[in-house]
C-alpha positions in Angstrom: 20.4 -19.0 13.4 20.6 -23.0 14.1 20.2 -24.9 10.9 18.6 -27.4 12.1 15.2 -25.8 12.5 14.6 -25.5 8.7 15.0 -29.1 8.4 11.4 -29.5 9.8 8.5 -31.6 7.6 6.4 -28.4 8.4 8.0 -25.2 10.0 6.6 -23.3 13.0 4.3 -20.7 11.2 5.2 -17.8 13.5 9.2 -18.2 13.4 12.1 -16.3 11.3 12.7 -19.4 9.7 8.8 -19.0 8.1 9.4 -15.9 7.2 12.8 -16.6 5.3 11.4 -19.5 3.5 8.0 -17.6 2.5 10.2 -14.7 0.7 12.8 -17.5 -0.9 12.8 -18.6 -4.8 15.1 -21.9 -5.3 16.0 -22.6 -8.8 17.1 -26.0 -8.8 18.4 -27.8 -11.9 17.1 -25.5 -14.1 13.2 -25.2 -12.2 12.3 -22.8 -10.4 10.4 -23.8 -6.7 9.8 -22.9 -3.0 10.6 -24.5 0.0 8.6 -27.3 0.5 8.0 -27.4 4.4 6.6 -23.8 4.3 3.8 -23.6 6.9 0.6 -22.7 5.2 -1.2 -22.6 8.4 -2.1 -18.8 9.3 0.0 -16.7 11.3 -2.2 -15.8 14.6 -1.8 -12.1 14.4 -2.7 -12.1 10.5 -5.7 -13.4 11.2 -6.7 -10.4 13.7 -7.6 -8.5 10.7 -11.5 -10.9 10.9 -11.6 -8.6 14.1 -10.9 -5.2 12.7 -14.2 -4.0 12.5 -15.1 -0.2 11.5 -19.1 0.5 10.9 -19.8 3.9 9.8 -20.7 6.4 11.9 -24.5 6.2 12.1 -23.7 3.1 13.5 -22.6 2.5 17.4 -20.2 4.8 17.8 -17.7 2.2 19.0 -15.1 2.3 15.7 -17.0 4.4 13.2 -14.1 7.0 11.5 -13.0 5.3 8.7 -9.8 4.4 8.1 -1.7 3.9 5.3 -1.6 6.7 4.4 -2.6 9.8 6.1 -5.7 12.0 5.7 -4.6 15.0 5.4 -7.3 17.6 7.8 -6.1 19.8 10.3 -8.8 18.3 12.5 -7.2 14.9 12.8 -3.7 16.0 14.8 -3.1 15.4 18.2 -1.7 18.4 20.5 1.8 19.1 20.4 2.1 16.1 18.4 1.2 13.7 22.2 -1.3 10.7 22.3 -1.9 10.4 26.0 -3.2 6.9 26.9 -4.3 4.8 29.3 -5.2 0.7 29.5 -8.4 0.0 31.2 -7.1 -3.0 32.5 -10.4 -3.6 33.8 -11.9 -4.7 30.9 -9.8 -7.7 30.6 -10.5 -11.0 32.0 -7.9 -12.1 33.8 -4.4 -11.8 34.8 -3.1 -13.0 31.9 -4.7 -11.1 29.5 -4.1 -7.9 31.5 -0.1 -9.0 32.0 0.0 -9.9 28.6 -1.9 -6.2 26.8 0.2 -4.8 29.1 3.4 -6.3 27.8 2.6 -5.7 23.9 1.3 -2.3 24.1 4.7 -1.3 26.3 6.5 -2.9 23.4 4.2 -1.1 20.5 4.5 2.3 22.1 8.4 1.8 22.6 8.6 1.4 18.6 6.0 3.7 17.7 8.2 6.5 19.6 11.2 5.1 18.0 9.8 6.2 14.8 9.8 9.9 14.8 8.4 13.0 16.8 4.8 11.4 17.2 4.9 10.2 21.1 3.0 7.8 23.0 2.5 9.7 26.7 1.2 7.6 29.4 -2.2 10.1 30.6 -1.7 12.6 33.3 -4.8 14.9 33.1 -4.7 15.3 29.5 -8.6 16.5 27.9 -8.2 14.3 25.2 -6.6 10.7 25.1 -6.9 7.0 24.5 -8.3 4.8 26.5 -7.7 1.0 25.2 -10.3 -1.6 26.2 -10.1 -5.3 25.8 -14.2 -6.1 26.4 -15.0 -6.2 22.8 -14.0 -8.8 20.5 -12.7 -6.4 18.2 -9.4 -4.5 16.9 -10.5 -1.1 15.7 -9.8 3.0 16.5 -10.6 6.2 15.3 -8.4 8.2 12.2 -6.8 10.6 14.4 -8.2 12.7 17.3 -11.6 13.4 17.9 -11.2 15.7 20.4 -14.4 14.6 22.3 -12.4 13.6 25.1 -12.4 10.0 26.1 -11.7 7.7 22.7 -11.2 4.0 22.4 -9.0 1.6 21.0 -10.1 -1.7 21.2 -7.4 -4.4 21.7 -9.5 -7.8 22.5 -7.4 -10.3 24.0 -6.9 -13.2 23.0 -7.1 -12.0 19.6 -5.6 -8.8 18.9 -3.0 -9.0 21.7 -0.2 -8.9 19.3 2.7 -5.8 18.6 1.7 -5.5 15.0 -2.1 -5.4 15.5 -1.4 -2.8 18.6 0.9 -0.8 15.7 -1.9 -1.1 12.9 -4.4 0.2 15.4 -2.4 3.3 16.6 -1.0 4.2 13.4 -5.3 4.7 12.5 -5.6 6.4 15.9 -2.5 8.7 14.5 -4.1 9.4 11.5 -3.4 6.7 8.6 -5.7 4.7 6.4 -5.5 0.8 5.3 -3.1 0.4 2.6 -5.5 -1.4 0.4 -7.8 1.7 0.5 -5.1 3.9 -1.1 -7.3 4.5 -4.6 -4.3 5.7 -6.4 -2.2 3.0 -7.0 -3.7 0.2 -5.1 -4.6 -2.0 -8.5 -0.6 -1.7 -9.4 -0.3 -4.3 -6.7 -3.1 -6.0 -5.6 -6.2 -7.4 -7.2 -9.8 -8.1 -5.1 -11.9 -10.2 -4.9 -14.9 -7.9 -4.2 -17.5 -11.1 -4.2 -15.8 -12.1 -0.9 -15.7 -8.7 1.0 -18.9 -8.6 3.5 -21.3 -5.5 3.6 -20.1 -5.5 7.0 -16.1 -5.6 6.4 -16.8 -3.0 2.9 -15.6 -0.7 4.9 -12.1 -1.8 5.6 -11.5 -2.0 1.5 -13.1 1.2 0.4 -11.0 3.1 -2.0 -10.6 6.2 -1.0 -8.2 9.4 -2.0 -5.2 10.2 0.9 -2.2 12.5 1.0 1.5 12.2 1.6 1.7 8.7 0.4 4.8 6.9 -0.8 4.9 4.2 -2.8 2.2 1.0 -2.1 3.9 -1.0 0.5 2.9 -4.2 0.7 4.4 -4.9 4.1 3.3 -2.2 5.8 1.6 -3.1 9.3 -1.5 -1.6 8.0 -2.1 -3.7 4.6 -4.2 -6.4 5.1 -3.5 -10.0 4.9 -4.3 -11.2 1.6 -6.3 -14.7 2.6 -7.7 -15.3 6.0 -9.7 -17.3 7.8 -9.2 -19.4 4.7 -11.0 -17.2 2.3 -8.7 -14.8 -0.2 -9.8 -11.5 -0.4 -7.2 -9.9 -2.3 -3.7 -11.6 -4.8 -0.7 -10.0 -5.5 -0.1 -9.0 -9.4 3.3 -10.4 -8.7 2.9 -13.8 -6.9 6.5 -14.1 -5.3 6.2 -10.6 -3.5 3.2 -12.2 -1.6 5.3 -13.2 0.9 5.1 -9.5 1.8 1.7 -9.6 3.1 2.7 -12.8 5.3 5.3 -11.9 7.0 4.9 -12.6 10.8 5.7 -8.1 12.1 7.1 -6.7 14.5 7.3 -3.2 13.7 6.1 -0.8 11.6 8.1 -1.1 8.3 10.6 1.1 6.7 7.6 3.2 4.9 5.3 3.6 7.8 8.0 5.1 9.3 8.5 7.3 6.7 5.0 8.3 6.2 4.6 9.4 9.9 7.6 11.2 9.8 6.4 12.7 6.5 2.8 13.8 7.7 3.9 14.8 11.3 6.5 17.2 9.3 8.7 15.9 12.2 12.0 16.6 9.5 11.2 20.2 8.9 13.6 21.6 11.7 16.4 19.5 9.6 16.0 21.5 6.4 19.6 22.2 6.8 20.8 18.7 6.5 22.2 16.9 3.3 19.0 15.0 1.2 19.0 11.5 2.0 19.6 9.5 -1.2 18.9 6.4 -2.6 15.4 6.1 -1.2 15.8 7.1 2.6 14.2 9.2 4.0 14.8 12.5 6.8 13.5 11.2 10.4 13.8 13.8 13.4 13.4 12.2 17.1 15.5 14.7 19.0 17.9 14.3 16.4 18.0 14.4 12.4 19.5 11.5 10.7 18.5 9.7 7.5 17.0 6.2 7.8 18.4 4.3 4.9 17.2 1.5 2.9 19.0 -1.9 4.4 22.4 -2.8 2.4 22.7 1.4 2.6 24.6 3.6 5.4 26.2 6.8 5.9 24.9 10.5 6.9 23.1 10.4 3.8 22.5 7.0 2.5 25.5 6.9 -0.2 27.3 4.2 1.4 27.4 0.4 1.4 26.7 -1.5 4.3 29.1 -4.3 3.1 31.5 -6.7 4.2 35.5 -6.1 3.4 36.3 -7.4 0.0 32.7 -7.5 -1.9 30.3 -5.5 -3.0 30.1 -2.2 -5.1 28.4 0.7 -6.6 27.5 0.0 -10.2 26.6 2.8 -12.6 25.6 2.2 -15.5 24.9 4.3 -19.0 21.7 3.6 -20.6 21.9 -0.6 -22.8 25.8 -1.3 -20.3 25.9 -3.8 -18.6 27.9 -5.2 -16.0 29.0 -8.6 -14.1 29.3 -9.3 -10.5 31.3 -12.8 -9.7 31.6 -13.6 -6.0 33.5 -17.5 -6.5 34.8 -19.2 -4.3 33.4 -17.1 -1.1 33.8 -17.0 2.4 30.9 -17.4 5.2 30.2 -15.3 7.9 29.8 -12.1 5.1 26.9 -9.8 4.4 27.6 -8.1 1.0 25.8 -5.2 -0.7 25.6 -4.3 -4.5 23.6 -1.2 -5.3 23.0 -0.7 -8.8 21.9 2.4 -10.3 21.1 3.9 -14.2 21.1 6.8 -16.6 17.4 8.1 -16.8 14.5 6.3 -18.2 15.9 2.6 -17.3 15.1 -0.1 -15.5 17.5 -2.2 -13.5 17.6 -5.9 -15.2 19.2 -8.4 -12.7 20.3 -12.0 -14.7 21.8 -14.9 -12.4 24.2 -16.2 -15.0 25.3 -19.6 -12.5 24.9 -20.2 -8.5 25.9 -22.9 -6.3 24.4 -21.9 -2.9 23.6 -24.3 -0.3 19.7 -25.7 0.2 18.6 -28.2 2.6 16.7 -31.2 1.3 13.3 -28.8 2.3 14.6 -26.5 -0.5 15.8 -23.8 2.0 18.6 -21.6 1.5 21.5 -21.5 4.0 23.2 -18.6 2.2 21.3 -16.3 -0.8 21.1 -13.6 -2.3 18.6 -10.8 -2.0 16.9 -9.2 -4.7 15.4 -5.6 -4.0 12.9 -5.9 -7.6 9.9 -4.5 -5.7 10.8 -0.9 -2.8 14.8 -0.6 -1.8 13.0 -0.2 1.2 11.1 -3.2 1.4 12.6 -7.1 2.5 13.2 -8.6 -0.7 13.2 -11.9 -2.8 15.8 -14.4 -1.0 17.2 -16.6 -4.1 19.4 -19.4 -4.0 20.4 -23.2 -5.7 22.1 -24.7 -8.3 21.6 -23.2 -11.5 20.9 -20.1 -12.9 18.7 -18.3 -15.1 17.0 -16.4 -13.1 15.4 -12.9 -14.2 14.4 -9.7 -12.1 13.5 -6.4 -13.5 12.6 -3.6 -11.4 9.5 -2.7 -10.7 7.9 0.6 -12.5 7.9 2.0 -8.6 9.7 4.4 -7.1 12.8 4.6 -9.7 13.2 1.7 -11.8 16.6 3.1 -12.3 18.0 1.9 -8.8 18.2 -1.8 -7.3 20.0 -3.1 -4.3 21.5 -6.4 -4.5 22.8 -8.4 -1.5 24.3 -11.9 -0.6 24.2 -13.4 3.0 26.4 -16.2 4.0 26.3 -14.9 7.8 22.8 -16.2 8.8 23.8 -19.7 8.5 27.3 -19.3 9.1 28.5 -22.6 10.2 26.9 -24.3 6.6 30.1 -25.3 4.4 29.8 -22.4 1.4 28.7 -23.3 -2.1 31.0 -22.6 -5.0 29.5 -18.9 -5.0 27.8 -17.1 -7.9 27.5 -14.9 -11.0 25.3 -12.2 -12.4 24.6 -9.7 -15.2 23.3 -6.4 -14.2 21.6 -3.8 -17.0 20.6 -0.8 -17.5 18.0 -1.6 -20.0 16.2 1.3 -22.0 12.7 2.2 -20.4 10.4 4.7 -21.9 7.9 3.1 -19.5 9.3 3.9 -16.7 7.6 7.8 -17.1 4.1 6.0 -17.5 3.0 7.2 -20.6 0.4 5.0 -21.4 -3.2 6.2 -20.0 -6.7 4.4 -19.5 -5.2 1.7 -18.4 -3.0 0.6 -20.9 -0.4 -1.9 -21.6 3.1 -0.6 -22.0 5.6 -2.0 -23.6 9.9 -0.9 -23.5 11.4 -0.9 -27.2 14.7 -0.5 -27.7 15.3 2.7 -26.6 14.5 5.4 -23.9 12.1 7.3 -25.9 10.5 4.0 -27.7 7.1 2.2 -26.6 4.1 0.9 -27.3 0.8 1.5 -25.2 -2.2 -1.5 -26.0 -4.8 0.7 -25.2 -8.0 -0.8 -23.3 -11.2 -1.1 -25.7 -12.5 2.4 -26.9 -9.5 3.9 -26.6 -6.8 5.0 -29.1 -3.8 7.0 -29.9 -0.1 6.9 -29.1 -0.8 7.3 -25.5 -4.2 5.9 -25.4 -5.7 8.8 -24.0 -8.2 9.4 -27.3 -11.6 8.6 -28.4 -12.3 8.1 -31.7 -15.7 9.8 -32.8 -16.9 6.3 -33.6 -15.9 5.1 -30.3 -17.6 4.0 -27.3 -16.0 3.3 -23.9 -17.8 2.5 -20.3 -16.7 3.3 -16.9 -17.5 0.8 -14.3 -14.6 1.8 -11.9 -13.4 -1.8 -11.1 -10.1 -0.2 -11.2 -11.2 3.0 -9.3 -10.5 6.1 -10.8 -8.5 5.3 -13.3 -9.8 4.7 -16.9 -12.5 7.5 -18.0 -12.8 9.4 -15.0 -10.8 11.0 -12.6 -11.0 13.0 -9.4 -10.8 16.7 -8.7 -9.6 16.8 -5.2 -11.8 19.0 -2.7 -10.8 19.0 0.7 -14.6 18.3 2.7 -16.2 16.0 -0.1 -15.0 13.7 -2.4 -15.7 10.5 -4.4 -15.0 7.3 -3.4 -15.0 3.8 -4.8 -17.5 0.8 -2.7 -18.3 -2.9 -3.0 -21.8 -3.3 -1.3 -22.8 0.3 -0.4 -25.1 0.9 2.1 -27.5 3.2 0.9 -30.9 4.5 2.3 -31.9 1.7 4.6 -30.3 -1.2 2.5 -27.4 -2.6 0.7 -27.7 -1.7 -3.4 -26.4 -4.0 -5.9 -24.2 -2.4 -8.4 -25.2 -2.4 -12.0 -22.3 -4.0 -13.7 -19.0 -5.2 -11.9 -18.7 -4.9 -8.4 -17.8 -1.6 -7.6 -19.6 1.9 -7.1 -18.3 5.7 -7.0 -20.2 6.7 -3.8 -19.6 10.0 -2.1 -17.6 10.4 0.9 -17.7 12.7 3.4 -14.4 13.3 4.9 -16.2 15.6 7.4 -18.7 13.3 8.6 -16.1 10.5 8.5 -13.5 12.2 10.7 -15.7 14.0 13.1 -16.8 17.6 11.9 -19.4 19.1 9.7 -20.0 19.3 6.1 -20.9 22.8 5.0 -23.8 23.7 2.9 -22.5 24.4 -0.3 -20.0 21.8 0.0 -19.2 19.8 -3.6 -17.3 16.5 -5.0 -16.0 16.5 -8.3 -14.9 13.8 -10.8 -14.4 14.3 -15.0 -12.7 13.1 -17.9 -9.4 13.2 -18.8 -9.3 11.8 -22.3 -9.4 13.9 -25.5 -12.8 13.3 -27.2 -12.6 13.4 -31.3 -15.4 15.9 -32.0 -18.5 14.4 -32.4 -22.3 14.2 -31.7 -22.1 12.0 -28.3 -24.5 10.1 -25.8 -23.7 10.4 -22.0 -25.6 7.4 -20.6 -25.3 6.5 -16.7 -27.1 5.1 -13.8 -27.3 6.8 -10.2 -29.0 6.5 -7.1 -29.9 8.8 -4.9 -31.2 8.4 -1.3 -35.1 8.7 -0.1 -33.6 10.8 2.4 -32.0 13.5 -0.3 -36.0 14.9 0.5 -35.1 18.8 0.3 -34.8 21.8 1.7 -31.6 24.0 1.9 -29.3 21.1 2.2 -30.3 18.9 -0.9 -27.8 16.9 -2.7 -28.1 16.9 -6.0 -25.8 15.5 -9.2 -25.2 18.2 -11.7 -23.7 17.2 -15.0 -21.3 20.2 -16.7 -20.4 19.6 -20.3 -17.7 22.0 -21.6 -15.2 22.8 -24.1 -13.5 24.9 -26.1 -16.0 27.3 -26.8 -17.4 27.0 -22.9 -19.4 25.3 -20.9 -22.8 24.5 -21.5 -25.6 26.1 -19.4 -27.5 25.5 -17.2 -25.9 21.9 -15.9 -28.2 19.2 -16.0 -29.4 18.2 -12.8 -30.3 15.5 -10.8 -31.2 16.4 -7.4 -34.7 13.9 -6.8 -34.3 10.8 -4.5 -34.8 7.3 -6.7 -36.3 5.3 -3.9 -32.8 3.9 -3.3 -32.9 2.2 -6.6 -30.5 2.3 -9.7 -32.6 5.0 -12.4 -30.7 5.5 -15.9 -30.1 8.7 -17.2 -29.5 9.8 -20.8 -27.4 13.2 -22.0 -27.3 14.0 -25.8 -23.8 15.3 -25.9 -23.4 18.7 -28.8 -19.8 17.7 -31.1 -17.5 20.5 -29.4 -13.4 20.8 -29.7 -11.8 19.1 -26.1 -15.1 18.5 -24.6 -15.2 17.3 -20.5 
């Protein structure tokens, strides 16, 4: 790359250069800082999420399935694992805008087939298929196939004529759900701000349960943009991995590709093969091979992509540490560390000196890169002066494993620095196994089996997973399903979590916070019906000291819940060790779609639910 294009006041928002200087960290005379012509302007395909619209179904049918990960029905798959399509080029404007769909879907289905055994098929006479329109201003699909024929994908150009928009889309019309709707881990990474999500885009941020999921990947082509059209929506927990969610795409990332391959089952011809290791993952697309993490290589992912004469693989016993000096060093080089401990550690990384080149803009002409976050994800890009720089691996994936490299081959005509050193630990984590429930805080002590959980308000014990008799605790699900209730996966029905439900013929207000369970309908949301009969289930987790309780709670239900075979109704089990109570008490008469409060005198019995 020329070096001469970071030396811009204000760099071109879409370029590499961008992106590099958006993921680096530049400690400089002891203070740490960014580059200082970073492009805050928005990148034009980021901002196509204000056009990914998804209504519900009752709505026009236009984009109404809901939508990274994968819902896992057996109506959602397309036949013999094909997505025929077509482009109705005749619902673009002009020339331009047909040349130019044309160009970027080509490119999108060429790296959507590269991925695995899921293919793109231009249509022959195929029942079912795409058909992608550009006469809406929208970006939207259907979750998987609908088998009704005829179904749209709407690419509006210009607008959502972009590769990464064309992948987001078809990885929906495959099957997959926004990342920032995964309810399992999504408040590990990211926290909302529910008062700027519209009624109309609720949708897109609904926290829902999915299958097959790997770990939250915050630059996956389906994660939305954390701020756009100047308004922030969502932060990241860790502020320098944001960089993840700005990144101009191209592709789909290394954990969309392993997610397809993974719900497709595209690998399970290649169950003779070695297990990849160190985080890659078995992709099949006419042949079996492990994709590896980058800085990885080999048949199965157990050797270093690294230049002659640096790098290595560190192991290291549970409190060892080790050093890694690279002084004086040559350019033109591309070296990998991976760094990997007992059980039950973390991976501490500790930049004892570094002389790398900057500019006078603060950006690096040779770095390192620091994996802290997914091996599989583009990582922190670190250079300067001085040390004293800290990473710890994240409690994702194995905290145990961290790959380390050091680039001098970007920029190869910059004169080197004096090179680098740094400290890598395996330091004791007893957090690492998540022990601490309800949300809790956990804090490492000083060995593997040592740690202390600061347990939320109401809760107690070692684990914070106990109420005291005296206790109370409330469940507003702000952080989903994670504190006092959880779900009890069904396959048709389940719960999900809402900001600004539509409910009856209106929007309802939530009674505290700014989130709602509401039910979901996988059925009715992916195209088939619900039977009669049909139930979602959420319940405690927690031990409950025995004691004479309260259950208080507010509910709505609809004025159309008005009867008949088919009624909905809430039914509240209380059980223990010596059974469950009976009857349930039920709830099954609509509240004029308006909040009513319900009390439940709870009898003292052992392990209650």
């Amino acid at each position: 790359m020329d070096p001469s294009k970071l030396s811009m006041a204000k760099l071109d928002v879409n370029s590499p250069e961008q992106n590099m200087a958006e993921r680096t960290i530049v400690f400089k005379d002891g203070a740490k800082t960014k580059p200082k012509n970073i492009n805050t302007a928005p990148k034009a395909s980021r901002e196509a999420a204000k056009y990914d619209y998804h209504p519900r179904r009752r709505e026009r049918p236009r984009s109404g399935r809901r939508k990274r990960v994968f819902v896992d029905l057996p109506n959602l798959d397309w036949p013999n694992n094909e997505i025929p399509y077509e482009i109705a080029f005749r619902s673009y404007r002009s020339p331009a805008t047909k040349a130019k769909i044309e160009s970027v879907f080509g490119e999108a289905v060429s790296k959507f087939n590269d991925a695995g055994c899921v293919k793109w098929v231009p249509r022959n006479s195929e029942t079912h298929y795409i058909t992608v329109f550009g006469n809406e201003q929208i970006c939207a699909s259907y979750v998987g196939c609908l088998y009704a024929g005829q179904q749209p994908l709407w690419l509006y150009a210009p607008g959502c004529d972009y590769v990464d928009t064309a992948l987001h889309e078809m990885l929906h019309a495959s099957g997959a759900m926004h990342e920032q709707s995964r309810i399992a881990d999504r408040n590990q990474l990211i926290s909302f701000n529910w008062d700027a999500v519209s009624a109309s885009s609720a949708f897109n941020y609904v926290g829902i349960q999915t299958t097959k999921a790997r770990n939250y990947d915050l630059g996956s082509v389906l994660q939305y943009a954390l701020t756009f059209g100047g308004q922030t929506y969502m932060t990241s927990n860790d502020p320098d991995l944001t960089y993840l969610t700005t990144q101009a795409l191209d592709d789909l990332s290394f954990y969309d590709v392993a997610e397809l391959n993974a719900y497709f089952h595209c690998a399970d011809s290649c169950a003779g093969e070695p297990p990849c290791q160190n985080q890659g993952f078995m992709k099949y697309n006419g042949v079996c091979s492990c994709v590896c993490p980058e800085g990885l290589t080999g048949s199965d992912c157990t050797e270093l992509d690294t230049s002659p004469g640096c790098g290595e693989i560190i192991t290291l016993d549970v409190g060892s540490t080790q050093q890694v000096n690279l002084s004086p060093y040559s350019t033109g080089i591309h070296c990998s560390w991976l760094v990997k401990g007992a059980d039950k550690t973390k991976i501490r990384m500790t930049i004892e000196s570094m002389n790398l080149p900057t500019n006078d803009q603060n950006d690096c002409f040779h770095f390192l890169e620091i994996k802290d976050y997914l091996a599989g994800s583009p990582g922190k890009l670190v250079c300067g002066n001085s040390g004293g720089g800290v990473f710890t691996k994240k409690l994702l994936g194995p905290s145990n494993m961290m790959i380390i490299r050091f680039d001098s081959e970007t920029y190869s005509t910059v004169a080197p620095g004096t090179g680098f050193t740094f400290t890598v630990e395996a330091a004791p984590s007893a957090c690492s196994s998540n022990p601490c429930k309800y949300p809790a805080m956990c804090t490492d002590g000083t060995t593997i089996d040592d740690y202390t959980c600061d347990c939320t308000d109401g809760y107690s014990g070692v684990n914070c997973d106990t109420i005291a008799a005296s206790a109370t605790v409330v469940e507003s699900f702000e952080k989903d399903f994670s504190t006092l209730m959880e779900l009890v996966k069904e396959t048709q029905f389940t719960w999900s979590t809402t900001a600004n439900p539509f409910f009856g013929q209106g929007q309802i207000t939530p009674v505290d916070g700014s989130l709602v369970a509401e039910l979901w309908n996988y059925f009715d949301a992916f195209g088939a019906s619900l039977a009669i009969g049909a139930t979602a289930k959420m319940q405690t987790s927690v031990v409950f000291e025995s004691a004479d309780r309260c259950l208080r709670f507010n509910y709505v239900i609809s004025d159309r819940n008005v009867g008949s075979s088919a009624v909905t109704s809430l039914n509240v089990y209380v059980m223990g060790d010596s059974g469950t109570t009976a009857p349930p008490y039920v709830f099954d008469t609509n509240t004029g779609n308006s909040w009513v409060q319900a009390e439940i005198d709870l009898p003292s019995m052992e392990n209650m639910k």
